[in-house]
C-alpha positions as a printed Julia matrix, in Angstrom:
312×3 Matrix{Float64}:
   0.0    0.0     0.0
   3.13   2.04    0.73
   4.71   1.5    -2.58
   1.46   2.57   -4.52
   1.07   5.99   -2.53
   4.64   6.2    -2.57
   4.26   6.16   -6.5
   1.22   8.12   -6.77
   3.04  11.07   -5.09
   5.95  10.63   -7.2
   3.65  11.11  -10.72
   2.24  13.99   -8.96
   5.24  15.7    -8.14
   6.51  14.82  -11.73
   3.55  15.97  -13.58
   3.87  19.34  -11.45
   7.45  19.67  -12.25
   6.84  19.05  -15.94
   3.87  21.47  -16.04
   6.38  24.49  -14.31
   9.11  23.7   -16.68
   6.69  23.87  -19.89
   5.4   27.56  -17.75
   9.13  28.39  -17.8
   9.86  27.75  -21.54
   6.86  29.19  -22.64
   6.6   32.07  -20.56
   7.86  35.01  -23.39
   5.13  33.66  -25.55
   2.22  33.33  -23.13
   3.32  36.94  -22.27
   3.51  38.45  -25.99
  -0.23  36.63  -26.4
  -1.58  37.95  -23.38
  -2.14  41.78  -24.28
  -4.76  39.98  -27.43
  -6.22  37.56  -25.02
  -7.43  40.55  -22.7
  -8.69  41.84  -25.71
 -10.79  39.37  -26.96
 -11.8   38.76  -23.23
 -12.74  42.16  -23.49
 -14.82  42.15  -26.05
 -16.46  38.89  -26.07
 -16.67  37.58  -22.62
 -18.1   40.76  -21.24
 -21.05  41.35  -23.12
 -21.78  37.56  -22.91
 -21.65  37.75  -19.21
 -23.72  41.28  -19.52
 -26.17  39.18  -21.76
 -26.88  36.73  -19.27
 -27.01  39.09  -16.16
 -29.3   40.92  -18.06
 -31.46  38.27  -18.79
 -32.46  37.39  -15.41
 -34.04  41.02  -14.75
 -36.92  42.99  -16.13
 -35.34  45.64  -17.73
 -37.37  48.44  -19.88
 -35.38  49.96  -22.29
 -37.32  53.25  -21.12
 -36.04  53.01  -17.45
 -33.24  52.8   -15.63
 -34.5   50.45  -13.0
 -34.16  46.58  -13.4
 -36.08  44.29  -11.36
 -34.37  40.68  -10.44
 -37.01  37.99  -11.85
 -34.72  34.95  -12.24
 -34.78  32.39  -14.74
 -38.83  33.6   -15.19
 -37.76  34.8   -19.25
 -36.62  31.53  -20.01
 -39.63  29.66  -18.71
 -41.81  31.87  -20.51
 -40.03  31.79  -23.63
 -39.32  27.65  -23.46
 -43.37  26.93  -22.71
 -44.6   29.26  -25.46
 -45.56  28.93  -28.81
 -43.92  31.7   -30.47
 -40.29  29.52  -28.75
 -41.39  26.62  -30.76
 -42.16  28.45  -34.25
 -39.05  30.65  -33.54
 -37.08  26.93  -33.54
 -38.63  25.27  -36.43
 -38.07  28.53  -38.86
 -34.41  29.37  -37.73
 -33.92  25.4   -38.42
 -35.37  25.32  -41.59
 -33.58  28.12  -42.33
 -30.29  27.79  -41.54
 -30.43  23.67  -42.71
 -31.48  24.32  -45.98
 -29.48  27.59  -46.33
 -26.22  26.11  -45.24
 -26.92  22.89  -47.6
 -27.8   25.12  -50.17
 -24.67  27.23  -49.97
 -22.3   23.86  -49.75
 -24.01  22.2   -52.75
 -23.7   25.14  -55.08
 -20.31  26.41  -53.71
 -18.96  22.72  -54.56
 -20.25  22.08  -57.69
 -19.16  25.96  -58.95
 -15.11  24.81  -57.25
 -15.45  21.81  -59.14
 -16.25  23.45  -62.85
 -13.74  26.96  -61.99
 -11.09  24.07  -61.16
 -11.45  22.6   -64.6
  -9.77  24.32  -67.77
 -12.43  26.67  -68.76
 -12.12  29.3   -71.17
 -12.08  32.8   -69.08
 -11.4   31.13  -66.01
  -9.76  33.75  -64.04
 -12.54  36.19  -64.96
 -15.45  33.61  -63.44
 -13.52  33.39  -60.43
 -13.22  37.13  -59.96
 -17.04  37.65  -60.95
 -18.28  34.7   -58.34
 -16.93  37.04  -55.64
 -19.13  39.75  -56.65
 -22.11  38.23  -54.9
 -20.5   38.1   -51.96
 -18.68  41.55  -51.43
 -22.23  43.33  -52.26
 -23.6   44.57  -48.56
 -26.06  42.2   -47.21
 -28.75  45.08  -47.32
 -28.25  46.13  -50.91
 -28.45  42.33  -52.51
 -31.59  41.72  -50.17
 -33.28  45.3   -51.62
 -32.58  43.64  -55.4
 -34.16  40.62  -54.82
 -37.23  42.26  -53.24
 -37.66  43.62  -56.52
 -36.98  40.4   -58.29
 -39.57  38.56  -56.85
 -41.75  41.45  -56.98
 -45.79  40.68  -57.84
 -46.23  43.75  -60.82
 -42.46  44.62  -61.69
 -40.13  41.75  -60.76
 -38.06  39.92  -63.26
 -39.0   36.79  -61.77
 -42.86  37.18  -62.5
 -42.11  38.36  -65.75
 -40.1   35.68  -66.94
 -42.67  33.08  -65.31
 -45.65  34.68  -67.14
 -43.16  34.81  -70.62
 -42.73  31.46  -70.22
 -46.3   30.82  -69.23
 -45.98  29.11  -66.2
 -48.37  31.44  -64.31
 -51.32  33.6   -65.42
 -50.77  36.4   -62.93
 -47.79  37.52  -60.45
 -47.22  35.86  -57.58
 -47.23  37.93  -54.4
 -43.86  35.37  -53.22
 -42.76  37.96  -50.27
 -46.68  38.57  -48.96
 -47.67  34.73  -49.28
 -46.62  33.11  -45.74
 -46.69  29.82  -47.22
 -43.49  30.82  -49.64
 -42.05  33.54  -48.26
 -39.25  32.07  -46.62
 -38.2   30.7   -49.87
 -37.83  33.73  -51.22
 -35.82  35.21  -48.75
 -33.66  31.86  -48.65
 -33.02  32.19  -52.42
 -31.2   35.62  -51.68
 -29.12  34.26  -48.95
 -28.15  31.23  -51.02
 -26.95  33.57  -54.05
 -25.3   35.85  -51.12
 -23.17  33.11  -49.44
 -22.42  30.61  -52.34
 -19.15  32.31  -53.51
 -17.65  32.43  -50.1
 -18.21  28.58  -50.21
 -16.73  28.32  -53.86
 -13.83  29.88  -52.85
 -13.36  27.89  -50.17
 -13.62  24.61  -51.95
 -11.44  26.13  -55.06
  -8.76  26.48  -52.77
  -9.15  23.26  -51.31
  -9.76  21.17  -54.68
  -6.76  23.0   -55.71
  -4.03  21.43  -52.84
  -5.45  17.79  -53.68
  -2.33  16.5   -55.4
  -3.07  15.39  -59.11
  -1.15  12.37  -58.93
  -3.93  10.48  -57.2
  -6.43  11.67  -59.79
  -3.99  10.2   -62.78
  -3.57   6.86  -60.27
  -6.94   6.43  -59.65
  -7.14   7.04  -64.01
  -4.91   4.05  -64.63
  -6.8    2.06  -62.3
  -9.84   2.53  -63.95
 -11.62   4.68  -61.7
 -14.51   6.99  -63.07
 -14.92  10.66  -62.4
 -17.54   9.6   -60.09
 -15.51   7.29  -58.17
 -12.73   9.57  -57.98
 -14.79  12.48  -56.56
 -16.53   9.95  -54.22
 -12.78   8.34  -53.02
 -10.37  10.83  -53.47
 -12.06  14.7   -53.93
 -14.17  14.52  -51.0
 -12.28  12.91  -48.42
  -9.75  15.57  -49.09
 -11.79  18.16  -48.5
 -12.91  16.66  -45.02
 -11.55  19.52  -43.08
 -12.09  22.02  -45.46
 -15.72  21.28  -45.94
 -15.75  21.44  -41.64
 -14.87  24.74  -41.73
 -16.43  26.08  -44.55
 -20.16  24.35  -43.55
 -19.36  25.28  -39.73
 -18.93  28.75  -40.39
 -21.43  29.16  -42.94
 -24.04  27.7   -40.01
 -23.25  30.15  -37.79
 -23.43  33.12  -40.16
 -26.35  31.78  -41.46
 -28.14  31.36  -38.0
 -26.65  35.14  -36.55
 -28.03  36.56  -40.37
 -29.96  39.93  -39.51
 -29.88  41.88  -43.11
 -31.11  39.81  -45.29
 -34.75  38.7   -43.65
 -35.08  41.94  -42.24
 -34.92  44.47  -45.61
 -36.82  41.94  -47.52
 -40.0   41.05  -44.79
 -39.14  41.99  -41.58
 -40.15  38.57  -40.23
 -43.41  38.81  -42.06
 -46.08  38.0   -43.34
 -47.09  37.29  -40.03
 -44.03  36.56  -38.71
 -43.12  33.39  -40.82
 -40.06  34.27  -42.22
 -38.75  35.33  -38.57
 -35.89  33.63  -36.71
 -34.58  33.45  -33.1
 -32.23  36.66  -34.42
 -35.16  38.77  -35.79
 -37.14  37.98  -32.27
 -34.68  38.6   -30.48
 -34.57  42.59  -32.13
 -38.21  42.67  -31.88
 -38.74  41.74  -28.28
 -35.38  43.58  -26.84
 -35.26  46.8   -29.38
 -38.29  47.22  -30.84
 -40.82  46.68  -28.21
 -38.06  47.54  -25.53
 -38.09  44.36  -23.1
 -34.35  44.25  -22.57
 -34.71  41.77  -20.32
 -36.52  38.93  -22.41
 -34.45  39.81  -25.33
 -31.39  38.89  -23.51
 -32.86  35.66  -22.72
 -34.02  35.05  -26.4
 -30.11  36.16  -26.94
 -28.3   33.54  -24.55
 -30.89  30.71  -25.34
 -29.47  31.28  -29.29
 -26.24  30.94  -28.19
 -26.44  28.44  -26.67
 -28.18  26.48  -29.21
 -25.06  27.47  -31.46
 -22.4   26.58  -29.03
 -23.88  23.02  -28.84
 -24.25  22.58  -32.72
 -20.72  24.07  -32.8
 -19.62  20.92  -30.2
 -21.39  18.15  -31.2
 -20.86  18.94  -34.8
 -17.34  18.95  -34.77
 -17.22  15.44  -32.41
 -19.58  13.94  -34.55
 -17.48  15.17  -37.82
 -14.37  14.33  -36.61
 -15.23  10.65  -35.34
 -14.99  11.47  -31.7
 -11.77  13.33  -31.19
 -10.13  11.77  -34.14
  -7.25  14.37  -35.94
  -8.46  16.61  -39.09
């Protein structure tokens, strides 16, 4: 019994020693990082902390006095209906906006990749899409998919299709397609690039291997392409699901969360109820609930992606 304390006090001494000496070696560097950790403590701890302080009071934007009320936001926003709408929408819309996004974005790597007449120019012009403020492409494709003067119901009456424009914004059945279409066509470049640059460090040899072994282009995308572009397409999809669930601009200049608030998400509530109607309070609550909803994706995504721990 001796022997095994004896030896359990020696590991801890060791591990202690080893953890001072890696502390000594490393101290310059954990010293030059530590002026930009403080920042970004700064700057995004705080007002997460804030957040959730302020979510446990009822706090009118219109006066200075906040009342304590505990976790009673979060109960009333987890039992109500609006919660469960607000969940299904910012779901549907970041799942089908982020899939969107990654399907187009790989297929347009794939053919700028390939030896295409005016090649450099397509890659330039995909980025055009993307650079465009949020705002500005949302305003163009309000009038796109306008009911009297939109391109779209023009062409669709051209082609007959329909006898009379579609309302697609003021219908609450379709209107979040709409607004999805103009946040696919806003975020598939970023995701082109993305997948360009990773298609692009796949070395060719294993294409021309895969050629002599009689591989088809099919195989070779399925075998080689993308399990290359494992961690690229981990980054690229994780990041394009949280911009897509924080998006503000887009939903907002083209229905505001309307018609009757079907094209709203946990963001647009969240400006509604804090800013708009002034409950600082219950927006905060609305606020920290969405994060953490993204911090769990964010988790089990990448455990689930990476096979439990297993190296990119």
């Amino acid at each position: 019994m001796g022997t095994i304390e004896e030896y359990a006090e020696t590991a801890t001494d060791s591990r202690l020693e080893r953890g001072v000496e890696y502390l000594r070696r490393n101290s310059r560097a954990y010293l030059l990082i530590a002026p930009a950790a403080i920042f970004l403590l700064s700057v995004v701890g705080y007002p997460i902390i804030e957040t959730f302080r302020l979510s446990l009071y009822e706090s009118p934007a219109d006066s200075p006095v906040e009342t304590y009320v505990g976790f009673q936001h979060y109960v009333e926003i987890l039992t109500s209906d609006i919660f469960t709408q607000l969940l299904w929408q910012t779901g549907r819309w970041v799942v089908v906006g982020v899939a969107g996004k990654t399907l187009l974005g790989l297929l347009i790597a794939i053919h700028l990749k390939g030896d295409i007449k005016g090649r450099k120019f397509f890659r330039t012009a995909f980025l055009i899409p993307w650079g465009i403020p949020y705002a500005i492409s949302a305003v163009v494709f309000r009038w796109i998919e306008h009911p009297q003067y939109g391109y779209l119901n023009a062409l669709l009456l051209e082609l007959g299709l329909i006898d009379q424009g579609i309302g697609i914004l003021g219908n609450p059945e379709i209107a979040w397609l709409g607004v999805i279409v103009a946040d696919i066509w806003i975020g598939t470049p970023f995701m082109a690039i993305i997948f360009l640059a990773g298609l692009q460090s796949i070395p060719q040899e294993l294409y021309e291997a895969a050629a002599i072994d009689g591989a088809e282009r099919w195989q070779q995308f399925r075998y080689i392409t993308l399990p290359q572009l494992k961690s690229v397409v981990l980054i690229a999809t994780l990041l394009s699901t949280i911009w897509t669930f924080v998006s503000f601009d887009t939903i907002w200049t083209m229905t505001g969360g309307g018609p009757i608030n079907t094209t709203s998400t946990l963001v647009i509530w969240i400006y509604q109820v804090g800013l708009e109607n002034g409950n600082l309070g219950r927006g905060a609550a609305f606020s920290v609930i969405g994060f953490l909803f993204l911090l769990a994706f964010a988790v089990v995504y990448l455990r689930v992606y990476t096979r439990g721990g297993e190296e990119l």
